[in-house]
C-alpha positions in Angstrom: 155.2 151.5 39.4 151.6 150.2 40.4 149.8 147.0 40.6 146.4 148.7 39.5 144.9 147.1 36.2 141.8 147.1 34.5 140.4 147.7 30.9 138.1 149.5 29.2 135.1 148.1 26.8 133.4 150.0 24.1 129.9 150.7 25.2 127.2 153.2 26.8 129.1 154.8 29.9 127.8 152.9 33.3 129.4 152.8 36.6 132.8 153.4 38.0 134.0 150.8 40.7 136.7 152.0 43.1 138.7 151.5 46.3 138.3 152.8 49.1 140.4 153.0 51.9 140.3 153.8 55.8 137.2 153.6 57.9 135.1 152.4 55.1 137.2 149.8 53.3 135.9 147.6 50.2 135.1 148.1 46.5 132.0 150.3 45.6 130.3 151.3 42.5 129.2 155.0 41.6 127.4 156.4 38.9 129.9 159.5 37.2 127.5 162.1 38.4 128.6 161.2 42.0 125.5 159.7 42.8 124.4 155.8 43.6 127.0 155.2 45.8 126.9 151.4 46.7 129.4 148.5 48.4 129.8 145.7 46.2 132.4 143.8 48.7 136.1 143.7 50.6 138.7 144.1 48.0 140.7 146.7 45.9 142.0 146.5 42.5 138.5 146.3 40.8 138.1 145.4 36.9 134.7 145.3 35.3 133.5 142.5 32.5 133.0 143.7 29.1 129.5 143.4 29.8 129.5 145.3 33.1 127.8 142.7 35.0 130.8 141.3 36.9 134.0 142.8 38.5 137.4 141.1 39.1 138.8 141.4 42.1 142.1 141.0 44.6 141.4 140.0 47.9 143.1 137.9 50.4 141.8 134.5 51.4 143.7 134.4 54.9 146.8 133.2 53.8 147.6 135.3 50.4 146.3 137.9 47.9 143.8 136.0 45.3 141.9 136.5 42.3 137.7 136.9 42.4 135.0 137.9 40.6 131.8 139.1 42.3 128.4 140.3 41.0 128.7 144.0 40.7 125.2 144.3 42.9 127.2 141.6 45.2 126.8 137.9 45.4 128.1 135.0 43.0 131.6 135.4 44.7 133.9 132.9 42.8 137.5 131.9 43.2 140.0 132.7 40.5 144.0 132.2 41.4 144.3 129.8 44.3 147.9 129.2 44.9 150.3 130.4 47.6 151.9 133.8 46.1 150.0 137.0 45.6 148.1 138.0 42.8 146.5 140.9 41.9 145.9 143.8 39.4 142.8 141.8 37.5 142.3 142.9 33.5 139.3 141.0 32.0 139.8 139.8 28.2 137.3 141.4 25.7 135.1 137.9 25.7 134.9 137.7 29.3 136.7 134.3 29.1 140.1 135.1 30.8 141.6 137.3 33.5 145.2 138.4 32.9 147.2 139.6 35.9 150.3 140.1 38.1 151.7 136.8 39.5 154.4 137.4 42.5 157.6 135.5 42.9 156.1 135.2 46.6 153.1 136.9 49.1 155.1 140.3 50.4 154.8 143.0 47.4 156.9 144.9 49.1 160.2 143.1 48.7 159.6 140.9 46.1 162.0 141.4 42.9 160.3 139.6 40.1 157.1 140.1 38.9 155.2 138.5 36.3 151.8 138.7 34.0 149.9 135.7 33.5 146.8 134.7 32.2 143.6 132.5 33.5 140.5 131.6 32.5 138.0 132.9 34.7 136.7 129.8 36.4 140.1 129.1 37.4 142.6 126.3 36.3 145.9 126.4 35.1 147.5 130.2 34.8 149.7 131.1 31.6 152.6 133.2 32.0 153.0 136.0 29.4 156.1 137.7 30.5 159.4 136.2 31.2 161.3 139.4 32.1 163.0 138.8 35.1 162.3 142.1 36.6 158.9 144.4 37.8 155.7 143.2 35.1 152.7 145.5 36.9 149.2 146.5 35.6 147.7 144.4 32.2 145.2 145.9 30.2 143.6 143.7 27.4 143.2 145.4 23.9 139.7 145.5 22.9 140.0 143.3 20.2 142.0 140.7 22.5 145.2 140.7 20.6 147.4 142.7 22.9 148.0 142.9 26.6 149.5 146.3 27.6 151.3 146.8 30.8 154.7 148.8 32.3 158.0 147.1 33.0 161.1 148.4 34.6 163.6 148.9 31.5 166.6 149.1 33.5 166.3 152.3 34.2 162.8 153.4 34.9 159.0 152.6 33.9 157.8 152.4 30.4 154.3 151.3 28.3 155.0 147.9 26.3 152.1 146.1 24.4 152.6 142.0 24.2 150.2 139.0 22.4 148.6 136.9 24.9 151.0 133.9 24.1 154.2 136.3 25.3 155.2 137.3 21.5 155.9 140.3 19.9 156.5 142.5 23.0 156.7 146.4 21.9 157.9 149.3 23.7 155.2 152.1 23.5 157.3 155.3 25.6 160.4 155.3 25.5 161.7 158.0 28.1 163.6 159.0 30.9 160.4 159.1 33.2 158.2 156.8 34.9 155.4 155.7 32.8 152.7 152.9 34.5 149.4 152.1 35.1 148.5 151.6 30.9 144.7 151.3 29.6 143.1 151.1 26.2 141.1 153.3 24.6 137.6 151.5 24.3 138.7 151.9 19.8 142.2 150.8 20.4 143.8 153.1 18.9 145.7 155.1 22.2 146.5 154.2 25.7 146.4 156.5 28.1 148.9 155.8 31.4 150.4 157.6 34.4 153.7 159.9 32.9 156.2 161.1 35.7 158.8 163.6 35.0 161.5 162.2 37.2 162.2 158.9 39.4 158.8 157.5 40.7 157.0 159.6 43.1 160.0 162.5 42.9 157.4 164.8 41.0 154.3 165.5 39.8 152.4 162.5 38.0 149.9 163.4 35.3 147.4 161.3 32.7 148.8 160.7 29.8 147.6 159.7 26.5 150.1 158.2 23.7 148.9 156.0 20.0 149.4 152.1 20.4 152.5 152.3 17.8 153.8 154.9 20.1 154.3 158.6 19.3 151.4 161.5 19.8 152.1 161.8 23.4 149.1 164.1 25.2 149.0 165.8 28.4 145.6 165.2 29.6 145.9 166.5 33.4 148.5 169.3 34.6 147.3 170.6 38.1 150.6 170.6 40.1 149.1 167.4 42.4 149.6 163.7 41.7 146.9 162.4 38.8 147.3 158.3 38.4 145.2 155.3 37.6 143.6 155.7 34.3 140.4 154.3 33.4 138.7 155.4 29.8 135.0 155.9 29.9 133.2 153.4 27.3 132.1 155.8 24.7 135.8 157.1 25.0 135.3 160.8 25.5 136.3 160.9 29.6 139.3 159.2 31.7 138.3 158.6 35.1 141.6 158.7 37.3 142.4 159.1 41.1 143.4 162.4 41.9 145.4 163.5 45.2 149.0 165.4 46.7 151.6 163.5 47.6 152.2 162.3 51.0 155.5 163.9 52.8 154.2 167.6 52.8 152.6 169.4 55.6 148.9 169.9 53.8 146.4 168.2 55.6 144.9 167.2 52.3 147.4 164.9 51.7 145.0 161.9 52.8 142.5 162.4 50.5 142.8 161.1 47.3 139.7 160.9 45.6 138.1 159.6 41.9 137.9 162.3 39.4 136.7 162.4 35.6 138.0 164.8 32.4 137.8 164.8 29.3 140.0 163.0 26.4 141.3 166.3 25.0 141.5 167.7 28.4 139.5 170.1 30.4 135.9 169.3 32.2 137.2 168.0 34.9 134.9 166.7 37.5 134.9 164.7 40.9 133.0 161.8 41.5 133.7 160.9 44.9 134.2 162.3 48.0 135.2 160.3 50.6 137.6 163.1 52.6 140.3 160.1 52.5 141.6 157.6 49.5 139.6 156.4 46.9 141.4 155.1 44.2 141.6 152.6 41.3 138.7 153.5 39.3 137.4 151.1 36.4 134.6 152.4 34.5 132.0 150.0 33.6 129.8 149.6 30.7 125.6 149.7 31.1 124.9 146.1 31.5 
C-alpha cells in the first residue's frame, strides 16, 4: 500500500503539483498541457487547498518527516505536525481548516507495523486520531462535503477502500476483494472514488486506475496498458484523473526509471502525458484555478 494522499475540489481545472525525484528533487507545479513547469519547494506527497492557493506538504525537518504547507508560487512556509514520528500523506478538509494524515508508530516507514490517520488543524496544535486499527492506515482523502475521510487499510489479508467520519465513526468498507486496492480520492461530486486496483499481492502484477461509487459497487477500469498506473488524482471539473504512470522495477527495460504524470479521461481513453522528466515523477494532486 502507499502513503500518497490528497483530494480533489470541485472547481475550474488549474495546476497539477508533483514529485519529482533524482537529479532534480522537490515538489513542482505544471499546467495539464505540460507546460509552466515551476519548483514550488523540497518535499513529496503534495496536496493542494480547496482554493488552490496553498499545498500541503511532507518534508523532514532534520530529525523526522513533518507536516507543511507552502504558497504554491513558494514562500509562507508554515509548520504543521511537530513531534518525533513521521508523518506524511497530507489530505486538506474541504474548508481549508484541517489536514488529515498518516501518523507513524515511529520515524522508519519501512519497518514500522502500525499506522494511523489523524487529523490537525492547519496551524498546528493538538492532532486527532481517526483510526484505531492496529494495523497499515495509508493515504486520506476528505469528501468534498467534509463528512467522510477515505483511505486503504490492510484487512487481514490485502488492501481495501474504507470511508470513515472525521470523529472515527461509521467506518465502511468500499472494495471488498482479493486484490490490493490503495491510494483512494474523491470525485470533486462525491459520488465515486477512484483508487489504485491490483490483481494479485501488491506489486505481483499490473496496477491500474480504478473507479468504484462511495456505497461501493460499479467498479470501472479506467487504465489497462500492461505497465503499472497508480496515484489517482481527479481533475476539478471531474472529467480527467491525473495518475503516475510507469513499469515496474525488476525487469531488464531501461524504462523502468521513468515514471512519469499522465492524464485520461473518467470513462477512459484520451490519455495524455504531462511531464517528462526521463525519471520519476509521481504523486500528482490537481489543483483548482485560484
Amino acid at each position: 500500500m502507499s502513503g500518497k494522499a490528497e483530494a480533489t475540489f470541485p472547481g475550474e481545472n488549474g495546476k497539477i503539483a508533483y514529485a519529482n525525484y533524482g537529479g532534480k528533487n522537490g515538489i513542482y507545479t505544471i499546467n495539464p498541457n505540460g507546460g509552466g513547469r515551476a519548483k514550488v519547494t523540497r518535499g513529496d506527497e503534495p496536496s493542494y487547498s480547496p482554493n488552490g492557493k496553498r499545498i500541503a506538504f511532507t518534508a523532514s525537518d532534520g530529525h523526522d518527516a513533518e507536516i507543511y504547507t507552502i504558497n504554491v508560487g513558494g514562500g509562507g512556509k508554515a509548520k504543521v505536525t511537530n513531534n518525533n514520528t513521521d508523518d506524511g500523506s497530507p489530505s486538506y478538509s474541504p474548508d481549508g481548516k484541517k489536514i488529515a494524515y498518516v501518523g507513524y508508530e515511529g520515524n522508519d516507514p519501512e519497518t514500522d507495523t502500525d499506522t494511523e490517520i489523524y487529523t490537525i488543524k492547519v496551524g498546528g496544535g493538538a492532532s486527532f486520531q481517526v483510526t484505531h486499527n492496529d494495523t497499515f492506515d495509508f493515504s486520506p482523502s476528505y469528501s468534498p462535503d467534509g463528512k467522510k475521510i477515505a483511505y486503504d487499510s490492510y484487512d487481514g489479508h490485502d488492501g481495501e477502500i474504507y470511508t470513515i467520519n472525521p470523529d472515527g465513526t461509521d467506518k465502511f468498507n468500499v472494495t471488498d476483494n482479493n486484490k490490493e486496492d490503495y491510494d483512494p480520492d474523491y470525485s470533486p461530486n462525491g459520488k465515486k472514488i477512484a483508487y489504485t486496483g491490483v490483481d494479485g499481492p501488491y506489486y505481483a502484477v499490473d496496477s491500474e486506475i480504478y473507479t468504484i461509487n462511495v456505497g461501493g459497487g460499479g467498479e470501472f477500469k479506467v487504465t489497462s496498458n500492461g505497465k503499472d498506473d497508480e496515484d489517482p488524482s481527479y481533475s476539478p471539473d471531474g472529467n480527467k484523473i491525473a495518475y503516475t504512470g510507469y513499469k515496474r522495477f525488476g525487469t531488464s527495460d531501461d524504462e523502468d526509471f521513468d515514471h512519469e504524470i499522465y492524464t485520461i479521461n473518467v470513462g477512459g481513453g484520451g490519455k495524455s502525458q504531462v511531464t517528462d522528466t526521463k525519471y520519476y515523477a509521481s504523486d500528482p494532486s490537481w489543483g483548482s484555478r485560484p
